[in-house]
C-alpha positions as CSV (number, residue, x, y, z in Angstrom):
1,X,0.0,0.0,0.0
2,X,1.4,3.9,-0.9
3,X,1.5,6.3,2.0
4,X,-0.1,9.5,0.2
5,X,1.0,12.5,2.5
6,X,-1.7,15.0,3.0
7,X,-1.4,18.4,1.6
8,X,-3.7,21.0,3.4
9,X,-3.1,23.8,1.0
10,X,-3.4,21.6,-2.2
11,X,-7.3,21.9,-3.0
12,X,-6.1,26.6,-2.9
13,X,-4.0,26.0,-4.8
14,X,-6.2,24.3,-7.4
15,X,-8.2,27.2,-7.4
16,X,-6.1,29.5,-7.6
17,X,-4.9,27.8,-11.2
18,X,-8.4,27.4,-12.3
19,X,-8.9,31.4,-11.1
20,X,-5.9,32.7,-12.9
21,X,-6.9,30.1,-16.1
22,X,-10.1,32.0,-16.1
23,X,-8.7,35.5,-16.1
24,X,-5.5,35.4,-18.2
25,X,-5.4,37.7,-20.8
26,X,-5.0,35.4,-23.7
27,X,-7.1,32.9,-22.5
28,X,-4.4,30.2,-23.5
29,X,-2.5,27.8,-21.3
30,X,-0.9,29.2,-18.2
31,X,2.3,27.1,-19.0
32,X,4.7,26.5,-21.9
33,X,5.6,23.0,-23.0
34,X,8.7,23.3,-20.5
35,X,6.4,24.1,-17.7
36,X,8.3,27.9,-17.6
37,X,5.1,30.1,-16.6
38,X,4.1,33.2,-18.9
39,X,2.8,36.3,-17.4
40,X,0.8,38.5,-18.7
41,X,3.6,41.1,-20.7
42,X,3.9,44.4,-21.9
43,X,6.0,46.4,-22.8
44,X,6.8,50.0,-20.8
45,X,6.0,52.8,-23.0
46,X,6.7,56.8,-22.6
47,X,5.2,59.1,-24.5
48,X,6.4,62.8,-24.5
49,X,5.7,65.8,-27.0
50,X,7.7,68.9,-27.5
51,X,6.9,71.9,-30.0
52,X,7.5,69.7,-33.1
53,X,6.4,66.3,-32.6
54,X,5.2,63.6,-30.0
55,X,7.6,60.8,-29.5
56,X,6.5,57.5,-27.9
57,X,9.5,55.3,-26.7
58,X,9.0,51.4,-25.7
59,X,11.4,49.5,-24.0
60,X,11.7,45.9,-25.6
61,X,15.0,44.5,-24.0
62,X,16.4,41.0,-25.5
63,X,14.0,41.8,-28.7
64,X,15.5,41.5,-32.7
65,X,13.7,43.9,-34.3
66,X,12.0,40.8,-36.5
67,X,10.1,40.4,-33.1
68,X,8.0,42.9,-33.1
69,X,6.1,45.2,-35.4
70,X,4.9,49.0,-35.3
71,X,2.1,50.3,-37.3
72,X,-0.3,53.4,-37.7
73,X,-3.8,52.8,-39.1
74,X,-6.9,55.6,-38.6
75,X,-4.9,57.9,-35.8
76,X,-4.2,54.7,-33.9
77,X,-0.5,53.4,-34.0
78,X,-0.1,49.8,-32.4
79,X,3.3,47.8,-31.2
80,X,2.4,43.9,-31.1
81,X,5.2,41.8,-31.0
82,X,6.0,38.0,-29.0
83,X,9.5,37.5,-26.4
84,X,9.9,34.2,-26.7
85,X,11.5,32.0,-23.7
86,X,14.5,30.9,-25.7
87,X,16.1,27.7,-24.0
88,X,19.9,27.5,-24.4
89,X,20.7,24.1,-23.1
90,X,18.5,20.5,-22.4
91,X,20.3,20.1,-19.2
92,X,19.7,23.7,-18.1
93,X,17.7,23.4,-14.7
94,X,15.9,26.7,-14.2
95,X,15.4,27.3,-10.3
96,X,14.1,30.4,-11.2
97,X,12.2,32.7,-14.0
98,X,10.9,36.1,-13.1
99,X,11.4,37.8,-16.8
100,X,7.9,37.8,-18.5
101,X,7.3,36.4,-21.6
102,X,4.4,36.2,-24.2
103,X,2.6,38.2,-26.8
104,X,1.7,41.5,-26.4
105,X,-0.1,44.4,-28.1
106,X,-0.2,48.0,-27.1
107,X,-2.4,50.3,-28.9
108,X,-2.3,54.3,-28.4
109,X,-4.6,56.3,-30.1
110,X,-3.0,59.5,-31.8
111,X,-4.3,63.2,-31.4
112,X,-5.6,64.6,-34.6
113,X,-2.2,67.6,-34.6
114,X,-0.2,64.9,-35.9
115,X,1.0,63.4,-39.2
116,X,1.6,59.8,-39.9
117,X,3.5,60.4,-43.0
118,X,6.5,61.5,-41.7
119,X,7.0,59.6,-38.8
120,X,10.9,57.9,-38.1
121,X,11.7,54.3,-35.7
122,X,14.9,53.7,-34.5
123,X,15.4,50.5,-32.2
124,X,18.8,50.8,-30.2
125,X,19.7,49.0,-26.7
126,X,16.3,47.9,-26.7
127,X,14.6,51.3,-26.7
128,X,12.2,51.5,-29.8
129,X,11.7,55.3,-30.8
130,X,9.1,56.6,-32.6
131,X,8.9,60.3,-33.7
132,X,5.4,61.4,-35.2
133,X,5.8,65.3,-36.8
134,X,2.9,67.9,-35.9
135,X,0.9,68.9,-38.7
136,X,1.8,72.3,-39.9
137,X,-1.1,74.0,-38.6
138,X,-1.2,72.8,-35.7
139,X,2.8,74.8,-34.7
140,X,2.8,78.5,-33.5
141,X,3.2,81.7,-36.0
142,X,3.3,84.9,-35.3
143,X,1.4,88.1,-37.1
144,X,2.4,91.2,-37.3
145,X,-0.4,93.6,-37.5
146,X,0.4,97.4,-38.0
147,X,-1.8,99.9,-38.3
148,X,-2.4,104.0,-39.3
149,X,-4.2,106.2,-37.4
150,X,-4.6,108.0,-34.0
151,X,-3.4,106.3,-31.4
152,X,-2.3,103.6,-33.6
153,X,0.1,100.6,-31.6
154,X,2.2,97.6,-33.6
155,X,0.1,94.8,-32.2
156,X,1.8,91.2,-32.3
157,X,-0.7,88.0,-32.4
158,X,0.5,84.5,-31.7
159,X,-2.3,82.1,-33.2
160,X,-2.0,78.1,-32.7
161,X,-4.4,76.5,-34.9
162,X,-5.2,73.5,-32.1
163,X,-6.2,75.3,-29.8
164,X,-8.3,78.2,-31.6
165,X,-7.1,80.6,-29.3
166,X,-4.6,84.2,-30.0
167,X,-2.6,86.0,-27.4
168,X,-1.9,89.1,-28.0
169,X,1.1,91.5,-27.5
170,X,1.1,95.2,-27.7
171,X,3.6,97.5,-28.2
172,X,4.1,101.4,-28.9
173,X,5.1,102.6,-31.9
């Protein structure tokens, strides 16, 4: 007869597998074929804008650039890519894996001051940076209004298209 030892925590943790089965983003098997589990990824992403352009900058460390792809379609650009779990050696025992690993997508959508046409990637280090261009437009000019008259002053008007609105700056003639 086998002596099966009791396991007071073994019917939790059967939930919790069936709870996290339920809920993972994929919907797909909680484990690879080597048993290495696969959390739910993404990569970090900053996005930033200056006078000129908005820049969006993902971090995708260990990636070839064959891994992932980047694309703009109706204001919406989208990064979906896959880090694999790349096993180096059959006798490898793993005691440990934190890294995350697993397909991913990560959609931003775009403000309307910005062109698609003449935005630039670059992948370095694992940094992927994007550069979209504002519209035309959309940047800052300045008008020069003069005018005759009594009591006539230079006036200067900064208009930004975006926004709709005009400061104004006066000065004496």
């Amino acid at each position: 007869m086998t002596v099966v030892r009791y396991d007071p925590f073994r019917d939790l943790r059967t939930l919790q597998e069936e709870v996290n089965r339920l809920f993972s983003t994929n919907l797909t098997r909680a484990f690879d074929d080597e048993g290495i589990g696969r959390g739910a990824w993404a990569p970090s992403v900053d996005i930033y804008e200056n006078k000129d352009q908005i820049v969006l900058e993902a971090e995708l460390p260990g990636m070839k650039q064959e891994d992932f792809d980047l694309s703009i379609e109706n204001n919406v650009i989208t990064l979906r890519g896959e880090r694999k779990f790349e096993k180096t050696d059959e006798t490898d025992n793993y005691h440990r894996v934190e890294r995350s690993y697993g397909a991913f997508t990560r959609s931003f959508t775009l403000p309307q001051t910005v062109s698609a046409e003449g935005a630039t990637a670059e992948y370095n280090n694992g940094v992927l940076r994007v550069t979209l261009p504002k519209r035309e437009e959309t940047k800052a000019r300045r008008i020069q209004v003069t005018g005759t008259g009594a009591g006539a002053t230079q006036k200067t008007i900064e208009t930004t298209a975006e926004s709709g609105k005009a400061k104004e700056a006066s000065g004496g003639r």
